[in-house]
Every structure is written in C-alpha cells, then in structure tokens.
C-alpha positions, 0 to 999 in steps of 0.5 A, spaced: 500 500 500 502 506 497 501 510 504 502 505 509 508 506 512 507 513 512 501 512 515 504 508 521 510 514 521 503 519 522 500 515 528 507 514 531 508 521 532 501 523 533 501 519 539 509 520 541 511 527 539 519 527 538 521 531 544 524 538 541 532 539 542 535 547 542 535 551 546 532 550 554 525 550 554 523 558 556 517 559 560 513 562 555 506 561 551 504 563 545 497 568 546 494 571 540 493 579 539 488 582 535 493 588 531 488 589 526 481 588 524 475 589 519 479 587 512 475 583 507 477 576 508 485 578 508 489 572 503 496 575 504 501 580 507 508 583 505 511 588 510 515 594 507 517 595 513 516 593 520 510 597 521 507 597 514 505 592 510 501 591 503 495 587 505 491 583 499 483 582 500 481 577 497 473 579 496 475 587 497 481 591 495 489 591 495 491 595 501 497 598 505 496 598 512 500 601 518 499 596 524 502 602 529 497 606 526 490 601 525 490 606 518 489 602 512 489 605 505 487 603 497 492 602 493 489 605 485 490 601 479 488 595 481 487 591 473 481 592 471 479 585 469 479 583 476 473 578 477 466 582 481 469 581 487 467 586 492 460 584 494 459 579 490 462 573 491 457 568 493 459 563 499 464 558 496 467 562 490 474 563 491 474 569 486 478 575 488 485 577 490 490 572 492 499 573 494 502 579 493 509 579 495 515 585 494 521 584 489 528 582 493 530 590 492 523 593 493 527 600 497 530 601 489 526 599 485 519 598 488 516 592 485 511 588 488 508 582 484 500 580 485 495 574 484 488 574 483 482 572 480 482 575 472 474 575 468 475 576 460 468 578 458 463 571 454 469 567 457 471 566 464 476 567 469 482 564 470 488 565 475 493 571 473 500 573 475 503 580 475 508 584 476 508 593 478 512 599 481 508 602 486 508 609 485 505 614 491 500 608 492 499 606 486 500 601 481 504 603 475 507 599 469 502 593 470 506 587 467 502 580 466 508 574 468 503 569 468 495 568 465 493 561 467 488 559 461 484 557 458 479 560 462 473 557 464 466 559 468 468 555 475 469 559 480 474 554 485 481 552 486 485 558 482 492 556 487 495 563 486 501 563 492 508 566 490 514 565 493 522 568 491 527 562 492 534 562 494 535 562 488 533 568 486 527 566 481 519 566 481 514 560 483 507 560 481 502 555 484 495 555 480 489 550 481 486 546 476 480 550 477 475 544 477 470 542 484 468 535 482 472 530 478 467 528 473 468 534 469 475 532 468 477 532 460 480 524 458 487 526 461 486 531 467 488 537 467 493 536 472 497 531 468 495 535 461 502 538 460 499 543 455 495 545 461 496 551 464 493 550 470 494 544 476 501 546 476 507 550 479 511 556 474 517 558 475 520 565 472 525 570 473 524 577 477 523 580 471 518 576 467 523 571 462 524 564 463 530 561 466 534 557 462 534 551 467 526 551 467 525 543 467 523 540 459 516 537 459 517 537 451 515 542 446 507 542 447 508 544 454 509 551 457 516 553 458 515 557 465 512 549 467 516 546 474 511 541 476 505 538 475 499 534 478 496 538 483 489 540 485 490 546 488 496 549 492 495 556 495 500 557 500 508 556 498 514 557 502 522 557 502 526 553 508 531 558 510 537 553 512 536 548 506 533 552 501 528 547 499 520 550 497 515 547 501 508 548 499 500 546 501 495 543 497 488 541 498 485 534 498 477 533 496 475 529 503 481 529 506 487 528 502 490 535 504 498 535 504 505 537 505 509 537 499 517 539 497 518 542 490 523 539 486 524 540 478 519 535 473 516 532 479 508 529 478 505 530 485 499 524 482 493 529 483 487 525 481 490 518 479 494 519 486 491 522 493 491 521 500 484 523 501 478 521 497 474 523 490 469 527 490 466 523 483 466 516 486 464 513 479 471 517 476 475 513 474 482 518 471 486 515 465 493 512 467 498 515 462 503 510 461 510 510 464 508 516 469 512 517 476 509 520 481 511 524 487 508 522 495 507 527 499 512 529 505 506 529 510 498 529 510 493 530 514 488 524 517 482 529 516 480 536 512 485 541 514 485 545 507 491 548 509 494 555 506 500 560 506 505 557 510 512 560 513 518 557 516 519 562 523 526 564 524 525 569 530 527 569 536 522 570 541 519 563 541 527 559 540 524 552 541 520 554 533 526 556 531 526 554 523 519 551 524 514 551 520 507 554 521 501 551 517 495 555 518 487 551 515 481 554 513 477 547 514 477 547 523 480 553 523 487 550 525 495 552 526 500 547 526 507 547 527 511 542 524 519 541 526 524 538 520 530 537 521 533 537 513 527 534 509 524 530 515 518 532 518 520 530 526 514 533 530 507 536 529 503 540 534 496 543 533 497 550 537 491 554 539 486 548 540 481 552 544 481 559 540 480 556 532 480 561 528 478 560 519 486 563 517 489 565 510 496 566 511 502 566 517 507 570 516 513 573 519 515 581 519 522 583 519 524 583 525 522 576 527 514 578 529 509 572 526 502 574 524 495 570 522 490 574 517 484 571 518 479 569 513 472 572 515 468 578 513 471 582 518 478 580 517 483 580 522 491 581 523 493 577 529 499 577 532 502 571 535 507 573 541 510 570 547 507 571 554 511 568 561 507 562 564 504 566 570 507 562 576 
C-alpha cells in the first residue's frame, strides 16, 4: 500500500511527539493579539517595513496598512479585469485577490508582484500573475508574468501563492480550477502538460524564463516546474536548506505537505491521500508516469494555506519551524524538520480556532495570522511568561 508506512510514521508521532532539542525550554506561551481588524477576508501580507505592510483582500481591495497606526489605505490601479469581487462573491467562490509579495530590492526599485482572480468578458476567469512599481500608492507599469488559461466559468481552486527562492527566481502555484472530478477532460488537467493550470511556474524577477526551467517537451509551457496538483495556495522557502515547501488541498481529506523539486508529478487525481469527490471517476493512467508522495498529510480536512518557516527569536524552541495555518477547523500547526524530515507536529491554539489565510513573519522576527472572515483580522502571535 502506497501510504502505509507513512501512515504508521503519522500515528507514531501523533501519539509520541519527538521531544524538541535547542535551546532550554523558556517559560513562555504563545497568546494571540488582535493588531488589526475589519479587512475583507485578508489572503496575504508583505511588510515594507516593520510597521507597514501591503495587505491583499481577497473579496475587497489591495491595501497598505500601518499596524502602529490601525490606518489602512487603497492602493489605485488595481487591473481592471479583476473578477466582481467586492460584494459579490457568493459563499464558496474563491474569486478575488490572492499573494502579493515585494521584489528582493523593493527600497530601489519598488516592485511588488500580485495574484488574483482575472474575468475576460463571454469567457471566464482564470488565475493571473503580475508584476508593478508602486508609485505614491499606486500601481504603475502593470506587467502580466503569468495568465493561467484557458479560462473557464468555475469559480474554485485558482492556487495563486508566490514565493522568491534562494535562488533568486519566481514560483507560481495555480489550481486546476475544477470542484468535482467528473468534469475532468480524458487526461486531467493536472497531468495535461499543455495545461496551464494544476501546476507550479517558475520565472525570473523580471518576467523571462530561466534557462534551467525543467523540459516537459515542446507542447508544454516553458515557465512549467511541476505538475499534478489540485490546488496549492500557500508556498514557502526553508531558510537553512533552501528547499520550497508548499500546501495543497485534498477533496475529503487528502490535504498535504509537499517539497518542490524540478519535473516532479505530485499524482493529483490518479494519486491522493484523501478521497474523490466523483466516486464513479475513474482518471486515465498515462503510461510510464512517476509520481511524487507527499512529505506529510493530514488524517482529516485541514485545507491548509500560506505557510512560513519562523526564524525569530522570541519563541527559540520554533526556531526554523514551520507554521501551517487551515481554513477547514480553523487550525495552526507547527511542524519541526530537521533537513527534509518532518520530526514533530503540534496543533497550537486548540481552544481559540480561528478560519486563517496566511502566517507570516515581519522583519524583525514578529509572526502574524490574517484571518479569513468578513471582518478580517491581523493577529499577532507573541510570547507571554507562564504566570507562576
């Protein structure tokens, strides 16, 4: 069986978590603290500074907030093909604005890349990446990185995390776009290497395409790094090793850990760790395919999104943890790896859950979670000495 050493791995370390090592324990807990409120279903942060932030809105607007001063301000220009997202997302459309992320020399250059939800009239929506210089709060030189088509009418799964790796290149996750596994096509569109979409992209910062982007052959996109995923939203570099770790979601169950590497098929729907939707579907098995297991999945629903590895100083057990956050439960794990192996898992706040987008950390070391609610908050996660 596919999954059964890995299952055993899972239980033992459920019901035996491996004992931290580094630093003595400090005599601290982790408390939540409300920083910021009323955004619009917040999806993403990137900080400019250790006060101001750009924030994304998934149903409402880009925005820059000042976390000392509670103030939050419309960034104009927005691309005028964003989807109807203000007001009229019905519930369960994940239309809107996703990951916005600051290019390496922002203080220079003032470049930030951005993700959303595009509508071409008559035709549909699709996953769209761009880049801009922000000028006196504005967006300015508005340069399309990567259109996800074909568009379609489907309203679910459109991926949209961004990261900047070690290696000084772009990586795009885009979702496959579909809810129920019988509308696939006869080679699903994950495993259709001339498919856009259900795949990670990676690009140089100024839009071009690294000479060492993996070959998938002539019909395949060149931007295209891997494929076989249903629908990663979150996506994260590991600070000592370098290695990319990205969410996914599973239909029932089958949310996952994954590490990035170059032409790897992470299986979506041939192989999950949860169960299909469409439990009559059967999907084509393509001949000579190798596919990529998961680092870790889940037992139940988690729906995990932006991810990062914490490398402050004010929780030194976490250090080089990574920080998982779920929609599904409102759920926050930290997992402790050591190189590529997942040591130990913790779920934190089980008595204070809360639906959360992204986890992220500021420049001085500061972790921070958006919620996603109609009235979005920004939390900080700040250590507290054990009252005695």
């Amino acid at each position: 069986m596919r999954y059964g050493s890995f299952l055993v791995v899972f239980l033992f370390l459920c019901c035996n978590p491996i004992p931290e090592k580094g630093p003595p324990h400090q005599n601290v807990v982790p408390v939540k603290e409300v920083v910021l409120e009323g955004l619009n279903r917040p999806w993403s942060i990137a900080f400019l500074s250790e006060e101001e932030a750009l924030v994304t809105e998934k149903n409402g607007q880009l925005l820059k907030v000042n976390l000392n001063t509670k103030t939050k301000k419309v960034i104009k220009g927005f691309p005028s093909d964003l989807t109807d997202s203000i007001g009229a997302i019905h519930i369960g459309d994940n239309s809107g604005i996703f990951e916005v992320i600051t290019h390496p020399d922002f203080s220079e250059n003032q470049i930030i890349y951005f993700s959303y939800a595009a509508k071409k009239p008559g035709v549909g929506k699709t996953t769209k990446f761009v880049s801009a210089k922000l000028e006196n709060d504005s967006l300015i030189d508005i340069t399309p990185l990567l259109v996800a088509d074909p568009y379609s009418n489907i309203n679910y799964h459109y991926g949209g995390g961004m990261v900047i790796g070690q290696d000084s290149t772009l990586y795009l996750t885009v979702g496959e776009r579909l809810f129920w596994e019988h509308d696939e096509p006869e080679i699903p569109i994950a495993q259709d290497i001339t498919d856009k979409r259900g795949k990670i992209h990676r690009f140089n910062l100024d839009g071009t395409i690294p000479e060492d982007n993996p070959d998938f052959g002539p019909d395949a996109p060149p931007s295209l790094f891997a494929l076989g995923i249903r629908n990663a939203q979150g996506i994260a570099v590991q600070p000592n090793t370098g290695i990319l770790w990205f969410t996914e979601h599973g239909t029932i169950q089958g949310d996952e850990l994954n590490m990035l590497a170059p032409k790897a098929n992470y299986g979506w729907p041939n192989r999950t760790t949860g169960r299909l939707r469409s439990k009559d579907y059967k999907p084509l098995e393509i001949e000579g395919t190798q596919f990529t297991d998961p680092t870790w999945f889940w037992q139940h629903t988690v729906a995990p999104t932006g991810l990062c590895f914490y490398t402050g100083d004010e929780f030194p057990t976490w250090k080089n943890n990574l920080i998982v956050p779920g929609l599904s439960r409102g759920s926050l794990w930290r997992f402790r790896i050591a190189g590529d192996t997942i040591k130990s898992a913790e779920e934190l706040f089980l008595d204070s859950r809360v639906r959360s987008r992204k986890v992220s950390q500021s420049p001085n070391g500061k972790l921070y979670l958006l919620t996603d609610a109609e009235e979005g908050q920004i939390i900080r996660i700040k250590a507290e000495p054990v009252s005695k």
